[in-house]
GUFILO-618735 format. One record per residue (C-alpha): residue number from 1; x, z, y. Coordinates in pm, 1 decimal, decimal comma, padded with zeros to 6 digits, m for minus. Layout:
% residues N
<node><num>NUM</num><px>X</px><pz>Z</pz><py>Y</py></node>
...
***
This chain:
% residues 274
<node><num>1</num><px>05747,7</px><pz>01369,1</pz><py>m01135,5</py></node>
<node><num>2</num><px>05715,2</px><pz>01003,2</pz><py>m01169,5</py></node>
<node><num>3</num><px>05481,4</px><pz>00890,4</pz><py>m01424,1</py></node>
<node><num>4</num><px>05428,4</px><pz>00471,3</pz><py>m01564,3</py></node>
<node><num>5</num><px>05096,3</px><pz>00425,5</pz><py>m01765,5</py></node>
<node><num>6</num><px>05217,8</px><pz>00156,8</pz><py>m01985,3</py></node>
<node><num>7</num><px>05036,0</px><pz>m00206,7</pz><py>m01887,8</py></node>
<node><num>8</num><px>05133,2</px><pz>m00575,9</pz><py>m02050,2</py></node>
<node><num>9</num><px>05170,2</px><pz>m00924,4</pz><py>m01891,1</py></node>
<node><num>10</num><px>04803,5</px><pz>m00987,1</pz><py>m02033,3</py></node>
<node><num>11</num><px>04661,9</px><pz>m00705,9</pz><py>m01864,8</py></node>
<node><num>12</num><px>04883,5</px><pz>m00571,4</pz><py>m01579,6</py></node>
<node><num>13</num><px>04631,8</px><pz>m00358,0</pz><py>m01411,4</py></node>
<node><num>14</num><px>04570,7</px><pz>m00021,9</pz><py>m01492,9</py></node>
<node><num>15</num><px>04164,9</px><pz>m00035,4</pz><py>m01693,7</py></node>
<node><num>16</num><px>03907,1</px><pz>00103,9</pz><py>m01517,1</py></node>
<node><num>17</num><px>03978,2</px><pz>00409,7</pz><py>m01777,5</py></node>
<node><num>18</num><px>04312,0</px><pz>00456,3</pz><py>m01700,9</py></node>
<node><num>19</num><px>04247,4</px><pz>00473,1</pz><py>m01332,7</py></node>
<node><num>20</num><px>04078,6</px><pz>00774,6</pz><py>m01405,4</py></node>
<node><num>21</num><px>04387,9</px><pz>00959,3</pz><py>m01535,2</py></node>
<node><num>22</num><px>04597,6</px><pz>00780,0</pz><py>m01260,5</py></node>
<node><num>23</num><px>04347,9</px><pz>00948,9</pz><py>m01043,6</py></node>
<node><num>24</num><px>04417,8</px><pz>01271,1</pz><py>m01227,2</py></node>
<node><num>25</num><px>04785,2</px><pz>01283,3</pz><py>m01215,4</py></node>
<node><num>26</num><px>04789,2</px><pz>01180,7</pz><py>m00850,5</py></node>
<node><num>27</num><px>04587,9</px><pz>01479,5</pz><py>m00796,8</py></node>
<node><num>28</num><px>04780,1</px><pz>01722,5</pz><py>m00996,1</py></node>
<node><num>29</num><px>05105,4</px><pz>01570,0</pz><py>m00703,8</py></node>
<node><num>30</num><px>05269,5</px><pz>01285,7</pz><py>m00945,0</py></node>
<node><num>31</num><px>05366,3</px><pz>00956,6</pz><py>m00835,9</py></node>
<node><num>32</num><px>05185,2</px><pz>00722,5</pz><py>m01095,4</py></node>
<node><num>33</num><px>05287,3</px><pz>00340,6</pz><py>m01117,9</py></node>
<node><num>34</num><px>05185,4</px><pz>00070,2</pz><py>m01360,1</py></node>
<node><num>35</num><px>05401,7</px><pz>m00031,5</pz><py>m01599,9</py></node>
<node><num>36</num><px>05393,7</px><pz>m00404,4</pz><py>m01768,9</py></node>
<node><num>37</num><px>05628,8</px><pz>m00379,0</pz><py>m02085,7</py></node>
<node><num>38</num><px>05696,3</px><pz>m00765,8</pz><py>m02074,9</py></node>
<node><num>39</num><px>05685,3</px><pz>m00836,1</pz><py>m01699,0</py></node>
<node><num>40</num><px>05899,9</px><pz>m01018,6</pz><py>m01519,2</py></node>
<node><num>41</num><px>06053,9</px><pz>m00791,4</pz><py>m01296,8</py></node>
<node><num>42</num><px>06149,3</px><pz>m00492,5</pz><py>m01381,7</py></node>
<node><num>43</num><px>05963,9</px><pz>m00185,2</pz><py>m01389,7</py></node>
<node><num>44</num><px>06011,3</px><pz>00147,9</pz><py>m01143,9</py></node>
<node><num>45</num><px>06211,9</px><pz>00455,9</pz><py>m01273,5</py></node>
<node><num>46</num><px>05990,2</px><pz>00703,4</pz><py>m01446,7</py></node>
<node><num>47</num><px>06061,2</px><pz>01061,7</pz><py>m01609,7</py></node>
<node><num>48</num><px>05765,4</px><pz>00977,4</pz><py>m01824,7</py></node>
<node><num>49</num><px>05632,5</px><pz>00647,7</pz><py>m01999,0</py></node>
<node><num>50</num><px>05306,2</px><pz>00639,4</pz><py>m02120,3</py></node>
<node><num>51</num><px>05193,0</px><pz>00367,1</pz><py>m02333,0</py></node>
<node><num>52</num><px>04819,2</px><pz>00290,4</pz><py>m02212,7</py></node>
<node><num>53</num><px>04759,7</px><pz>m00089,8</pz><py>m02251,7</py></node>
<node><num>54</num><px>05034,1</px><pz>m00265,5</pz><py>m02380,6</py></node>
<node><num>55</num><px>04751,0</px><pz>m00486,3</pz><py>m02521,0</py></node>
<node><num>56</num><px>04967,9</px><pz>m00814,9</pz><py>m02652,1</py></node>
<node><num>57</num><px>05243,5</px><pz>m00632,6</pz><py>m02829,3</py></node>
<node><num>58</num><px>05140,8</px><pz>m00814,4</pz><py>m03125,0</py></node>
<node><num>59</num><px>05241,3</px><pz>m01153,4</pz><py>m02992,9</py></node>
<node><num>60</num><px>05616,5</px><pz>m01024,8</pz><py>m02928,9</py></node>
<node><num>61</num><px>05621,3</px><pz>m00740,5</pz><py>m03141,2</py></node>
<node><num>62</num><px>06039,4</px><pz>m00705,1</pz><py>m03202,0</py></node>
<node><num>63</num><px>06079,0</px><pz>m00774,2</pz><py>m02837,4</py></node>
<node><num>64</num><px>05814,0</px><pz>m00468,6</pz><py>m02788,5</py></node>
<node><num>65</num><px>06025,3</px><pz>m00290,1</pz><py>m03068,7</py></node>
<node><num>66</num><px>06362,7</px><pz>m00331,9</pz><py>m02864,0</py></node>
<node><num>67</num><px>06164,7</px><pz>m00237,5</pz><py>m02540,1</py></node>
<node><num>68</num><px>06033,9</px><pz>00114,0</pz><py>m02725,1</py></node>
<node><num>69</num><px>06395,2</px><pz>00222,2</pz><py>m02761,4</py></node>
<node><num>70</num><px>06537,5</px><pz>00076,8</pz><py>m02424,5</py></node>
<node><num>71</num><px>06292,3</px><pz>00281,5</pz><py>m02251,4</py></node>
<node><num>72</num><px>06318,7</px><pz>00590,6</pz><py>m02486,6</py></node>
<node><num>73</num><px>06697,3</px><pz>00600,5</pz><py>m02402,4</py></node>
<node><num>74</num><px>06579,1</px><pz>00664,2</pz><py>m02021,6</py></node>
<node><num>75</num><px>06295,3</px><pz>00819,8</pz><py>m02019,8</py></node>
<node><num>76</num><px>06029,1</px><pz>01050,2</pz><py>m02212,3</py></node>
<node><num>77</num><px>05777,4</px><pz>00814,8</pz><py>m02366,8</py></node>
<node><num>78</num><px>05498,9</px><pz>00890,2</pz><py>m02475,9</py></node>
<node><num>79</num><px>05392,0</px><pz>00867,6</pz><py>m02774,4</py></node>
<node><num>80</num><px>05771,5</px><pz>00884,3</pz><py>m02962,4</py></node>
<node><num>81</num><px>05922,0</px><pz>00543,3</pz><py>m02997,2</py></node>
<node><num>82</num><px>05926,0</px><pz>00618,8</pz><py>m03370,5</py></node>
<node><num>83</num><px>05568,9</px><pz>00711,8</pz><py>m03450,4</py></node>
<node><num>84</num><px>05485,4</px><pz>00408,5</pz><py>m03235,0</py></node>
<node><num>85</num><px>05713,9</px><pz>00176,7</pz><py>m03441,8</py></node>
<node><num>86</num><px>05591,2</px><pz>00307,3</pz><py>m03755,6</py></node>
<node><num>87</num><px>05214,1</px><pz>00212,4</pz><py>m03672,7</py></node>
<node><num>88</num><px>05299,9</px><pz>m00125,2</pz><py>m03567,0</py></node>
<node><num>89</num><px>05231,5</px><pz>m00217,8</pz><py>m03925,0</py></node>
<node><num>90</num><px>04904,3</px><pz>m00147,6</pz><py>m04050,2</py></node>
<node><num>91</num><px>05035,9</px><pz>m00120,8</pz><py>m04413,9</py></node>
<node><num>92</num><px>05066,1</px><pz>00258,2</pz><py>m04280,7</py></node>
<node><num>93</num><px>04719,4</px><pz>00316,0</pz><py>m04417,4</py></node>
<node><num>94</num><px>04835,8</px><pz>00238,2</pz><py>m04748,6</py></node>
<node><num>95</num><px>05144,3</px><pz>00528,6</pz><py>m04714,6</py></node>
<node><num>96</num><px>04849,2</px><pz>00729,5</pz><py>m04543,8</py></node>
<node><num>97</num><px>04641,3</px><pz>00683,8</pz><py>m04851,2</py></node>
<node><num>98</num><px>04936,9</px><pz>00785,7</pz><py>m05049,3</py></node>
<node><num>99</num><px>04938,2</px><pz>01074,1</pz><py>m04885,5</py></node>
<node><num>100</num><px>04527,6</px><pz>01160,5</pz><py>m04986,1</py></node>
<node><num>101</num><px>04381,1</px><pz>00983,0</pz><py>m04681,4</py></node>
<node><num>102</num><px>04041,4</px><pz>00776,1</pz><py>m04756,9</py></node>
<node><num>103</num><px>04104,7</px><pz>00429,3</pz><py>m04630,7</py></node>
<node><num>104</num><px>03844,9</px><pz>00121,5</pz><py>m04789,6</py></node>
<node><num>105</num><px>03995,8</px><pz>m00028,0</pz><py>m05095,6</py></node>
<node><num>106</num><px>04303,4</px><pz>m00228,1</pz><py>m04902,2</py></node>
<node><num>107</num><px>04602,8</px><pz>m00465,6</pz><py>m05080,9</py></node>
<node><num>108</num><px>04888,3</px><pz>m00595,9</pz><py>m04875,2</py></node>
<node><num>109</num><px>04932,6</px><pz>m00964,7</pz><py>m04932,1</py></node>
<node><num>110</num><px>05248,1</px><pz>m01076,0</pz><py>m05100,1</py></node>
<node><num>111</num><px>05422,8</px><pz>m01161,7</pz><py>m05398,4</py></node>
<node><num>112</num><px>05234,5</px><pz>m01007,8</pz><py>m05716,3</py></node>
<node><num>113</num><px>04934,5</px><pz>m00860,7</pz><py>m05515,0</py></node>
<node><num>114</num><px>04628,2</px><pz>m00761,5</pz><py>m05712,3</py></node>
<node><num>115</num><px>04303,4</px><pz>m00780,0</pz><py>m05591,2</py></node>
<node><num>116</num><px>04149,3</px><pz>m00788,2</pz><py>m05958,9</py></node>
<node><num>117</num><px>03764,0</px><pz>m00796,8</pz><py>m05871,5</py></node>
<node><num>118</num><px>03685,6</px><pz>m00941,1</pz><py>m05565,4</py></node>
<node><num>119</num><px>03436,8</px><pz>m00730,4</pz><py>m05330,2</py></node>
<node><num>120</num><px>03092,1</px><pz>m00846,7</pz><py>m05192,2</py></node>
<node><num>121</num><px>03279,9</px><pz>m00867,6</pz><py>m04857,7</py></node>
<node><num>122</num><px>03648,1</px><pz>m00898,8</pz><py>m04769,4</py></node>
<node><num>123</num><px>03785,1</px><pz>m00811,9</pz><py>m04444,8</py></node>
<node><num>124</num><px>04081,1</px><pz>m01026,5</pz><py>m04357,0</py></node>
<node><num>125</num><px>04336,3</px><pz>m00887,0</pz><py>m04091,1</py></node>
<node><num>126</num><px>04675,1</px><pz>m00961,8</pz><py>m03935,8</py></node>
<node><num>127</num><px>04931,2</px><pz>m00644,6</pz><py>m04043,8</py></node>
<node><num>128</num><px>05046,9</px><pz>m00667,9</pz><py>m03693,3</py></node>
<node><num>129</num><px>04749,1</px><pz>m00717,8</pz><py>m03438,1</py></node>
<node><num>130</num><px>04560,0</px><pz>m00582,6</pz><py>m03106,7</py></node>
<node><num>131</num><px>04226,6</px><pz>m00596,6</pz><py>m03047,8</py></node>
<node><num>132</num><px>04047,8</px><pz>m00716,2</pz><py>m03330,8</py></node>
<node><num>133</num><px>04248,2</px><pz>m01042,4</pz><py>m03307,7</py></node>
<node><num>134</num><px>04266,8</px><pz>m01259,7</pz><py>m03636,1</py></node>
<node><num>135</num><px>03998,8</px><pz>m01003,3</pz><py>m03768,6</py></node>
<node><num>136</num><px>03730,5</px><pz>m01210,3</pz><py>m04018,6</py></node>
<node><num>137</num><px>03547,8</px><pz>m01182,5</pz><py>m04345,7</py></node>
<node><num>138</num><px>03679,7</px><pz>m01387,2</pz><py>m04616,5</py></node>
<node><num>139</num><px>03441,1</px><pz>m01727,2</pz><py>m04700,7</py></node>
<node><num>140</num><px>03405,5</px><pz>m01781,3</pz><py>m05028,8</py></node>
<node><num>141</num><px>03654,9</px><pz>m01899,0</pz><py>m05211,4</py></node>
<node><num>142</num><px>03969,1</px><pz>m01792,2</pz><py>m04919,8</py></node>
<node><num>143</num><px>04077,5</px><pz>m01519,7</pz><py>m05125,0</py></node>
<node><num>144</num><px>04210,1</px><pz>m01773,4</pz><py>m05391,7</py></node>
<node><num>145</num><px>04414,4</px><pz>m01930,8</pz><py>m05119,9</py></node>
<node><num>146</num><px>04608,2</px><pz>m01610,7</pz><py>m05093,4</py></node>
<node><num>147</num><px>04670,5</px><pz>m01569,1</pz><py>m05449,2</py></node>
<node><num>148</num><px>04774,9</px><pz>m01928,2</pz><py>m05449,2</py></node>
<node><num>149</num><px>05090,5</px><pz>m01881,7</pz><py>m05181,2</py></node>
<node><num>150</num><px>05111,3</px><pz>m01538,5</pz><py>m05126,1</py></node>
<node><num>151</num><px>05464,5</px><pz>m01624,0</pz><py>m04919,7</py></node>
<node><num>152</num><px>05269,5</px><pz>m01820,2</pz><py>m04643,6</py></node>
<node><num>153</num><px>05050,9</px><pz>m01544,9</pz><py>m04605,8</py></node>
<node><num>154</num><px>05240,5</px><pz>m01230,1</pz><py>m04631,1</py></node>
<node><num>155</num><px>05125,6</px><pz>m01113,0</pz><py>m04290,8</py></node>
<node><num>156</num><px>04809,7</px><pz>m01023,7</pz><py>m04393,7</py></node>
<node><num>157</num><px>04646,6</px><pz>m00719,1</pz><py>m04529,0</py></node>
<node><num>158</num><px>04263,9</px><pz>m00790,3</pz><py>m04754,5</py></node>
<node><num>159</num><px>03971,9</px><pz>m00469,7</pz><py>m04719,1</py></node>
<node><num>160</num><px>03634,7</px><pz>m00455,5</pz><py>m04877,0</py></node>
<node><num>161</num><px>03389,7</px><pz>m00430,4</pz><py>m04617,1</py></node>
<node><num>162</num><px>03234,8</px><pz>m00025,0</pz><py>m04687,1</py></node>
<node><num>163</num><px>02874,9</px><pz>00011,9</pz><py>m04638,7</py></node>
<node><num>164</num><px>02864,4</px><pz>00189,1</pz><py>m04360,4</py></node>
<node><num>165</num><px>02566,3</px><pz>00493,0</pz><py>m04285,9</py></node>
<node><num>166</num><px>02702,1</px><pz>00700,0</pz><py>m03964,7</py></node>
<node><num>167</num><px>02582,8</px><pz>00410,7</pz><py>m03743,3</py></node>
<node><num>168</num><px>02871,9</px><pz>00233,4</pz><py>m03621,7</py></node>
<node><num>169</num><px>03243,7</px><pz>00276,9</pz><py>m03606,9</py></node>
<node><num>170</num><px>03385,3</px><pz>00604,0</pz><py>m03469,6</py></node>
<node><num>171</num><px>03666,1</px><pz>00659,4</pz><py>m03277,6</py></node>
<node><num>172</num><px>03791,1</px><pz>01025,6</pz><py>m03229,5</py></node>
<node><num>173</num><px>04050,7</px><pz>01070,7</pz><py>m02971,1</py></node>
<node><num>174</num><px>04281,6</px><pz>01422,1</pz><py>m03009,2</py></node>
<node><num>175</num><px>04469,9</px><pz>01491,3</pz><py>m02718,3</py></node>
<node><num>176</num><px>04785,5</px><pz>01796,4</pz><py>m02759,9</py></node>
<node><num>177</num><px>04645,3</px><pz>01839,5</pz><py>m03092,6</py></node>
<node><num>178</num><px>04345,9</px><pz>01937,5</pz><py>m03024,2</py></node>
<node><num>179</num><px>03929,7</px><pz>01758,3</pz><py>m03015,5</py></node>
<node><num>180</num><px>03930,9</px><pz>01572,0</pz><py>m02679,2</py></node>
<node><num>181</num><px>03571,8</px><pz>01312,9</pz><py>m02739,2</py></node>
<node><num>182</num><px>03445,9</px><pz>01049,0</pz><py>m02958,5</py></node>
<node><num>183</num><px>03263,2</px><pz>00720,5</pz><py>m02906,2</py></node>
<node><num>184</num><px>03109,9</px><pz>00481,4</pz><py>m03108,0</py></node>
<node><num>185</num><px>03077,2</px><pz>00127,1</pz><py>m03112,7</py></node>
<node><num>186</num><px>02769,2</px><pz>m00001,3</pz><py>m03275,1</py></node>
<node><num>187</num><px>02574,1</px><pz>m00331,8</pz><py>m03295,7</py></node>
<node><num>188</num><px>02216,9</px><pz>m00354,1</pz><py>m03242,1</py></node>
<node><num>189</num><px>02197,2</px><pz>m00633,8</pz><py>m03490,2</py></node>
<node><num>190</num><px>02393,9</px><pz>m00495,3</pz><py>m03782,1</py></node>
<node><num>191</num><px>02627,2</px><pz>m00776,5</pz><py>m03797,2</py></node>
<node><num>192</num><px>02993,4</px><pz>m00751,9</pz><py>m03911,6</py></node>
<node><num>193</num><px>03087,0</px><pz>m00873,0</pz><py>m03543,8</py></node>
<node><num>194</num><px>02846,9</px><pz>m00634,3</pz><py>m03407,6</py></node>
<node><num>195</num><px>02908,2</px><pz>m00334,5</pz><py>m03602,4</py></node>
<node><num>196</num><px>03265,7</px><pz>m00359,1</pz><py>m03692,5</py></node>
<node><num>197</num><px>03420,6</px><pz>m00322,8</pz><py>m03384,2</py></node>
<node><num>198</num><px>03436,9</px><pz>m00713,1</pz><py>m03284,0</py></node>
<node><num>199</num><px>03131,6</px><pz>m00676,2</pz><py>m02985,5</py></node>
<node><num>200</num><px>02984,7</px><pz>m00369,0</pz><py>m03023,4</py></node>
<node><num>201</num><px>02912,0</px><pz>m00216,9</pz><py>m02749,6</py></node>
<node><num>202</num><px>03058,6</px><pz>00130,0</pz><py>m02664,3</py></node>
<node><num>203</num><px>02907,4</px><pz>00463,8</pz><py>m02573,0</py></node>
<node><num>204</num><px>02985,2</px><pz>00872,5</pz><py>m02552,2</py></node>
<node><num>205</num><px>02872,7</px><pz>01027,9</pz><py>m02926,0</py></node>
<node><num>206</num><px>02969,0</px><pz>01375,4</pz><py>m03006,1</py></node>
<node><num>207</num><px>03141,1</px><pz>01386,4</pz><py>m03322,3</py></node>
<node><num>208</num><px>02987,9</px><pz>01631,4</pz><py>m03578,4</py></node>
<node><num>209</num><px>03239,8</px><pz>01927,1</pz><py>m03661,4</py></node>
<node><num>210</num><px>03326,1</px><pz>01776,1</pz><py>m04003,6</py></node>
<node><num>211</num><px>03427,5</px><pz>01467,1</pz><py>m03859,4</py></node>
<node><num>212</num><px>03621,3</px><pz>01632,0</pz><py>m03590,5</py></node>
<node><num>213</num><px>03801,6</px><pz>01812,1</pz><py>m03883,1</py></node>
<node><num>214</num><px>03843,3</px><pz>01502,9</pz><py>m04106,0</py></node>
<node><num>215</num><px>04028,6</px><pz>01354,2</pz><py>m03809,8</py></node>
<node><num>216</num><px>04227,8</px><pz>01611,3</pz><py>m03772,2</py></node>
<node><num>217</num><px>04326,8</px><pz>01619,9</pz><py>m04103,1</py></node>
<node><num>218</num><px>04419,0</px><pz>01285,3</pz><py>m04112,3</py></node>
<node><num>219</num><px>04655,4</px><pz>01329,9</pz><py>m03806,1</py></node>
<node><num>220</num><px>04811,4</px><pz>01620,5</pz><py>m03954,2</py></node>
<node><num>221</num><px>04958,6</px><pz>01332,7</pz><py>m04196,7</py></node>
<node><num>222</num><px>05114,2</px><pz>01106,2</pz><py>m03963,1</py></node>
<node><num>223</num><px>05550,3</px><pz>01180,0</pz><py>m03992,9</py></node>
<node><num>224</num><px>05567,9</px><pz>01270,9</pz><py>m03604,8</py></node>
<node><num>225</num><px>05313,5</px><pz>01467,4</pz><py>m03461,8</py></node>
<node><num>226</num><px>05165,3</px><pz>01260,8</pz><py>m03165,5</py></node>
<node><num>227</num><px>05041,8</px><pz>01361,9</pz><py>m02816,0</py></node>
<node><num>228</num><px>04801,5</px><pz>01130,4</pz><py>m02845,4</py></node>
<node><num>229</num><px>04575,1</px><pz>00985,0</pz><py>m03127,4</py></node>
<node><num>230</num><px>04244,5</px><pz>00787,6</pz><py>m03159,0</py></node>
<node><num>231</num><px>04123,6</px><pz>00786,9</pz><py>m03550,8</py></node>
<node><num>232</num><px>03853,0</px><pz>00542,1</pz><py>m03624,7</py></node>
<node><num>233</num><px>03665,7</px><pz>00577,7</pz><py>m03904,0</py></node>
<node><num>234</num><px>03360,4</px><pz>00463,6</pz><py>m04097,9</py></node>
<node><num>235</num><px>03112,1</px><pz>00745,0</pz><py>m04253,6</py></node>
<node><num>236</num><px>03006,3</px><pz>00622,2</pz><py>m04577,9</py></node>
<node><num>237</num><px>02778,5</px><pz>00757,4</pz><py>m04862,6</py></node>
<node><num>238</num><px>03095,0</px><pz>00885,6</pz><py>m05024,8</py></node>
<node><num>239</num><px>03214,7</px><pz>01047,4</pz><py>m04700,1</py></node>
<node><num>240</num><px>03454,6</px><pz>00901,2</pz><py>m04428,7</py></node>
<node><num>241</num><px>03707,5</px><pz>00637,6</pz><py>m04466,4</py></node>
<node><num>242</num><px>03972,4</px><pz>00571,0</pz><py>m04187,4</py></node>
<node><num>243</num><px>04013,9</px><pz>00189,5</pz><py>m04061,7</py></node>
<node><num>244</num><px>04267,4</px><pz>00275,0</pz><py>m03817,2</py></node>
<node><num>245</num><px>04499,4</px><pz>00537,0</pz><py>m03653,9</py></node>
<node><num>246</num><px>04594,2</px><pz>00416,6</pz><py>m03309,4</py></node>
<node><num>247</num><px>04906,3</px><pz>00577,1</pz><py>m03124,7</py></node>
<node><num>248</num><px>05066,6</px><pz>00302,4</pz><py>m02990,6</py></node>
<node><num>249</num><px>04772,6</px><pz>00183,4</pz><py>m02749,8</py></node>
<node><num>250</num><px>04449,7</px><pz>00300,2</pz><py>m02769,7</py></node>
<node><num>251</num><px>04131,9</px><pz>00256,1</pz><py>m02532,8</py></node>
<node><num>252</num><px>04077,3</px><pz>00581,4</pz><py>m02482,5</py></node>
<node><num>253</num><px>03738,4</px><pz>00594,8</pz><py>m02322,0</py></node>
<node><num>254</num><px>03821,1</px><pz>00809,5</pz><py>m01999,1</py></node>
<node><num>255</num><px>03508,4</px><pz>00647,2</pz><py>m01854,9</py></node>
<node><num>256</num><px>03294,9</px><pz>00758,2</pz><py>m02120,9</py></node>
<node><num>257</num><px>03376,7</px><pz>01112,8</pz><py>m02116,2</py></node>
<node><num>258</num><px>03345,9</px><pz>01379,7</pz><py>m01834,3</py></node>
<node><num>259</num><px>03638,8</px><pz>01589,1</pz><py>m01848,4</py></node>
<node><num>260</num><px>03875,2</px><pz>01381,0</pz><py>m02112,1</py></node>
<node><num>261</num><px>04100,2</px><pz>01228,0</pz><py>m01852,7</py></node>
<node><num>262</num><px>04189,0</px><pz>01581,7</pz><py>m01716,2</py></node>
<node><num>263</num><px>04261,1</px><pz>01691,6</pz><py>m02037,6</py></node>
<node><num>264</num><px>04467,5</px><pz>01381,9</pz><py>m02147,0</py></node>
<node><num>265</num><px>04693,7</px><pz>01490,7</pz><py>m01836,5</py></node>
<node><num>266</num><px>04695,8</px><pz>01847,8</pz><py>m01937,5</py></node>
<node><num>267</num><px>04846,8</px><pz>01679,2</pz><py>m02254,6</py></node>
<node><num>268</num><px>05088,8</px><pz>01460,4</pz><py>m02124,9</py></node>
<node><num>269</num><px>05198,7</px><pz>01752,4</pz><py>m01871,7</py></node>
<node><num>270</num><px>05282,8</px><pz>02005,6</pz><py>m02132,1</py></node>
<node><num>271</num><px>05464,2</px><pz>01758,5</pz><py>m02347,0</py></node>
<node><num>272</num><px>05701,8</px><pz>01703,7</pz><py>m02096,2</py></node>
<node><num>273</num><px>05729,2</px><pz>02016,8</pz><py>m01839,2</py></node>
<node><num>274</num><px>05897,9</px><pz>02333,6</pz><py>m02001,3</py></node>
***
């Protein structure tokens, strides 16, 4: 079988984590090829797609629509072109929430938004972003400009900044349904850059049971079930909160984790062979 880990123009080699499940498939006898959504030239016939590190989606994102479904006609790719699409948008949390999901009090700008008592702390974020990019707390004052022209501004989604006890943001990756690992990324210096995934660093943590189960709660919400899912969440005094439910690219951490790379390809294998 011939297998393309998904790459981008940004980025066109495989990470250092994804290597490690190249390594894995190779082993297991599959031809495995890098894959840059937006390169130039195009990109080698594959039974299976696998979106890895299509890291600057966000700067093209209805040419990286068009692409989901041009490849989906052609090949399996992983995860569904739909679930992907849907989470291109993070005004998902809000349908999540709808649904009984904790997220941190969150309003989508735009016309007739209410955001009656401003918090302490206001995260500011692009609706449609990668890696943290256009991520900042609101300076004083900023919020008013988005009440003021909502229209220029409807891009972007407001969050109060949650106090934060579990000691740094966790991500908890699920694999075929099931508890693959976790990692956290955590600033020594407590600040929002730091701690907030904008620096920290990263290292293996082993996800207490309950959090393992929140996660898995909150996946069994999403409208397609995916082969793959990183949750990220904050644990607060009030329990956790999700910032984010990545299907569409997630680091995944292979590097971190003894063991997770073999069962990501268990994953992808059984997804795909009958």
């Amino acid at each position: 079988m011939r297998i393309a880990l998904v790459t981008c123009a940004a980025y066109p080699n495989l990470s250092v984590s994804d290597t490690l499940l190249a390594e894995e498939l190779r082993a297991r006898g599959h031809e495995v090829d890098a894959l840059v959504w937006n390169g130039t030239q195009p990109g080698p016939t594959a039974d299976v797609v696998v979106i890895r590190s299509s890291w600057d989606y966000h700067t093209a994102v209805d040419d990286y629509r068009a692409w989901l479904h041009q490849v989906a006609t052609g090949s399996r790719l992983l995860n569904p072109a739909p679930l992907v699409e849907w989470s291109l948008d993070k005004g998902y949390l809000l349908e999540l929430a709808d649904r009984g999901v904790p997220i941190p009090p969150t309003v989508l700008v735009e016309p007739g938004f209410v955001w009656a008592a401003d918090p302490a702390k206001t995260v500011v974020k692009p609706r449609v972003g990668a890696s943290s990019t256009g991520v900042h707390l609101a300076e004083p004052g900023e919020l008013d400009r988005f009440r003021a022209d909502p229209d220029a501004h409807r891009g972007v989604m407001l969050q109060e900044l949650v106090d934060d006890i579990g000691g740094g943001e966790w991500s908890i990756v699920l694999v075929g349904g099931s508890y693959s690992h976790a990692f956290q990324q955590a600033g020594g210096d407590g600040t929002f850059e730091a701690g907030r995934g904008l620096g920290g660093a990263s290292a293996q943590a082993e996800a207490a049971p309950e959090l393992v189960a929140f996660a898995e709660r909150v996946v069994s919400q999403l409208p397609i079930a995916p082969v793959y899912v990183r949750v990220d969440a904050f644990v607060t005094a009030h329990g956790p909160v999700v910032l984010e439910v990545e299907v569409n690219e997630p680091s995944l951490r292979f590097d971190l984790a003894p063991g997770s790379a073999a069962r990501f390809a268990d994953a992808v294998l059984d997804a795909v062979e009958p």
